[in-house]
N, C-alpha and C positions, 0 to 999 in steps of 0.2 A: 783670478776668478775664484768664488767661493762658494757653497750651494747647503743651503740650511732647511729644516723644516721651519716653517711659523705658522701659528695660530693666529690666521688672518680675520680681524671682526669688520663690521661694515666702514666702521670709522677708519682702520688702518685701508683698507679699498678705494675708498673716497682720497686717502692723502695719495695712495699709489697713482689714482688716476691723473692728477693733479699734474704728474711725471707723463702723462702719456700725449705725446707731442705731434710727433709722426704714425699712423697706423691709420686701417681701414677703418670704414664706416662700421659702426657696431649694427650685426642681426638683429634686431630685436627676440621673433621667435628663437631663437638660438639662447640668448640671455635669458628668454622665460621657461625656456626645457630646461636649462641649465638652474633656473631658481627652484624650479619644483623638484626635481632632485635631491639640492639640499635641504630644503624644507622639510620631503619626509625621508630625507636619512637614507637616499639612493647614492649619495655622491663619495665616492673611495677614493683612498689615498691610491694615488698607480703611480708614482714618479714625475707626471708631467709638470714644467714646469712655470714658474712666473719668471719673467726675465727682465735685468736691465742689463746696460750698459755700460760702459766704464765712464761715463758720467751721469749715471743714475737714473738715465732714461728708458720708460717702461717701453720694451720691444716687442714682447710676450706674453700676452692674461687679459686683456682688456675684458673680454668676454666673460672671463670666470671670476673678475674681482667686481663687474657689474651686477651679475647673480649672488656673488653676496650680498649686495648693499639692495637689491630687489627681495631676496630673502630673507633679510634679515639674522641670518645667521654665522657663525664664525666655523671656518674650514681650515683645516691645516694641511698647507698650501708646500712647496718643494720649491724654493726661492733662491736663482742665483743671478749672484750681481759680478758686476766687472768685466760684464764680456766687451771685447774691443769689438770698434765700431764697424773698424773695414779689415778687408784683408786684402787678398790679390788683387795688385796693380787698382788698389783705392775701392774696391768694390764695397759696398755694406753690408756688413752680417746680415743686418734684419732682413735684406733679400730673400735671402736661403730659407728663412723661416715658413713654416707651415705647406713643405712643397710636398707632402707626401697626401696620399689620398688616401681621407680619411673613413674607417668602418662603419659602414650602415648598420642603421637597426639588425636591415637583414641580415647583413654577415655576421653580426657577432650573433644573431639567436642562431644562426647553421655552427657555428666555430667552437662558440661556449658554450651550447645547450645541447646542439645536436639534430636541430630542427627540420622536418624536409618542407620544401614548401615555402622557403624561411622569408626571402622577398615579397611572395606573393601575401604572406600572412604577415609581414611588418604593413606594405598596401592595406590590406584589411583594417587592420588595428586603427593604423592613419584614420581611416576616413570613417569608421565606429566613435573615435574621439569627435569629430565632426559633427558625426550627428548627434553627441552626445552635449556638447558644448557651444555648435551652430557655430562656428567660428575656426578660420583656417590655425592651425598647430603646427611645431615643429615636435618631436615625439624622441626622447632617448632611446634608449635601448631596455632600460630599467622600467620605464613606461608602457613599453611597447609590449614588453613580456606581462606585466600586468594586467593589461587588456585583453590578452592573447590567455591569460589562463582565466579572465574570469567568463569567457566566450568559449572555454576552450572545449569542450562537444556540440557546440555548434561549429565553430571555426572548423574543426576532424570532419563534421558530416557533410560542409558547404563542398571544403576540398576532395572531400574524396566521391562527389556526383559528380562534379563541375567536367564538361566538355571543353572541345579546344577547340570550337570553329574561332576563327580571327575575327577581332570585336567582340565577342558576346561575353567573354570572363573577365572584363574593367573592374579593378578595386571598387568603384562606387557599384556596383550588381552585386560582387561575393560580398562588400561587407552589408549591402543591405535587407541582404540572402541571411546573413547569420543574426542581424540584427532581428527580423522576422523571426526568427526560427529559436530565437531565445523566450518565444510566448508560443509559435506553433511552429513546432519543429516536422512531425511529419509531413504538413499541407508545406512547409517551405519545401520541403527535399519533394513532393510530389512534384510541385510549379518548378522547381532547380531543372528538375531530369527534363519535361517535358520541354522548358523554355531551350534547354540545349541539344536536343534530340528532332525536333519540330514533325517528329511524327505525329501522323494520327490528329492534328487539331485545326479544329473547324474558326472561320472569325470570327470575331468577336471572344476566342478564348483570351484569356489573360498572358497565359502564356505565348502566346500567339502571337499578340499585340504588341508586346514588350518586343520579341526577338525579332520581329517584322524590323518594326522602329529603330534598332539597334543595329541593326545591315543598312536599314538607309542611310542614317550619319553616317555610319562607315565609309559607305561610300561618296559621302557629301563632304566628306571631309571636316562634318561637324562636330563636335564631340566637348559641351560644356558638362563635364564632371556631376559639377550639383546637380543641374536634370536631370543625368543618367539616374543620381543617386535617386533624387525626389520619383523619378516614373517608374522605379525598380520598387519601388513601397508603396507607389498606388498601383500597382499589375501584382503587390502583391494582396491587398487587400480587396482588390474585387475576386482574386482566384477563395480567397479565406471566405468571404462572405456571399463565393456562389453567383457571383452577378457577372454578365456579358459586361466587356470594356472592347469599345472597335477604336476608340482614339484616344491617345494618351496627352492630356492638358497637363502641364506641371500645378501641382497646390500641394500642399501639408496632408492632404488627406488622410493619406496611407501613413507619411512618420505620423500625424497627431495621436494615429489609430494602434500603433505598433509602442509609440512612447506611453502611452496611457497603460499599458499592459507591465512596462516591467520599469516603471519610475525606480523602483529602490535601487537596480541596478546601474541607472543611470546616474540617479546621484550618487555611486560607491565612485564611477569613471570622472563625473565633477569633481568630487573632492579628490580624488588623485591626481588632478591637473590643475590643482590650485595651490597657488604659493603666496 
């Protein structure tokens, strides 16, 4: 067995995969977190490796030599060849491979950064991409901290209102909580307190409406994400604009209202998710 650095470019990635015989189905989202990383110069060397076998068959990397050749760019890679195939009583290596469970966004922002809050605010981050790019994402850690510092007085002010009745604090509400609040921050944390306090409001408040509707899926057992996210942006934009809402219809209203407001900072979150 031997184990070398190489500066792997798309075209040596393409011949590796060429080797890749037996392995799971490739992620997609996973290969495209994995491209935009190296695209903008997120992706470090740490040891992990590319692997074959002792007849040169790829066991190991499928994922990270495809975000090359999606990226376009050349990565220096920790490459070791010759591992035997089986071992006890005929079993195959490649088994063994990838059994450990691997670190979420959120543990590595609590681990490496220090972060409290660290799951709920990777959630966040998630679904701020979402609405930033309208389309489902898988998000590094590199990415996640990005989004999270360019949000990050909103993200501090979302968290630290936010209540804990069960149902009402869903990733789609707090990120659409911070996403508001990066154009009107104090009417967001006004609408935040009341929607989780439910004191004191008459119907047809916004506040009101939202967290009504938010108990009844609960309880219905319903709970599609995008609408959460879509009806948390129009209860926020009629609390902004002063207007009675006694029933929440899903539409664009609220994101067209709230994207219009801080476009630059959306396209900063585009371009960091494109590779």
């Amino acid at each position: 067995m031997e184990a070398k650095f190489v500066d792997v470019t798309p075209k040596i990635a393409e011949q590796w995969l060429t080797k890749n015989l037996k392995n799971r189905k490739i992620t997609e989202l996973t290969v495209e977190s994995y491209a935009r990383d190296m695209k903008k110069g997120f992706w470090a060397e740490t040891g992990d490796t590319i692997k074959f076998d002792e007849e040169g068959i790829l066991i190991d990397g499928q994922q990270r030599l495809n975000a090359i050749i999606y990226s376009g760019s050349t990565q220096k890679l920790l490459v070791v060849r010759g591992i035997k195939k089986t071992f006890f009583d005929g079993h195959l290596v490649q088994e063994t491979i990838d059994r450990g469970r691997p670190r979420s966004p959120g543990d590595n922002l609590k681990i490496a950064y220090g972060y409290d809050y660290a799951t709920a605010k990777a959630s966040i981050a998630l679904w701020i991409a979402y609405l930033c790019i309208q389309k489902q994402v898988k998000l590094t850690t590199s990415q996640t901290y990005e989004i999270l510092n360019i949000y990050k007085e909103e993200v501090n002010a979302v968290i630290t209102n936010q209540g804990h009745t069960r149902g009402l604090n869903l990733a789609p509400v707090m990120s659409a909580l911070v996403f508001a609040a990066q154009c009107y921050k104090n009417e967001t944390i006004e609408f935040e307190k009341k929607y989780f306090s439910g004191e004191s409001l008459n119907k047809g408040n916004p506040s009101f409406t939202l967290r009504n509707w938010m108990l009844e899926i609960r309880t219905k057992g319903r709970n599609n994400r995008i609408t959460i996210q879509k009806n948390t942006l129009t209860a926020l934009y009629y609390h902004i604009s002063n207007k009675e809402l006694k029933k929440l219809i899903p539409s664009h209203q609220g994101y067209d209202f709230f994207l219009s407001k801080q476009r630059k900072t959306v396209n900063q979150i585009e371009d960091l998710l494109r590779y």
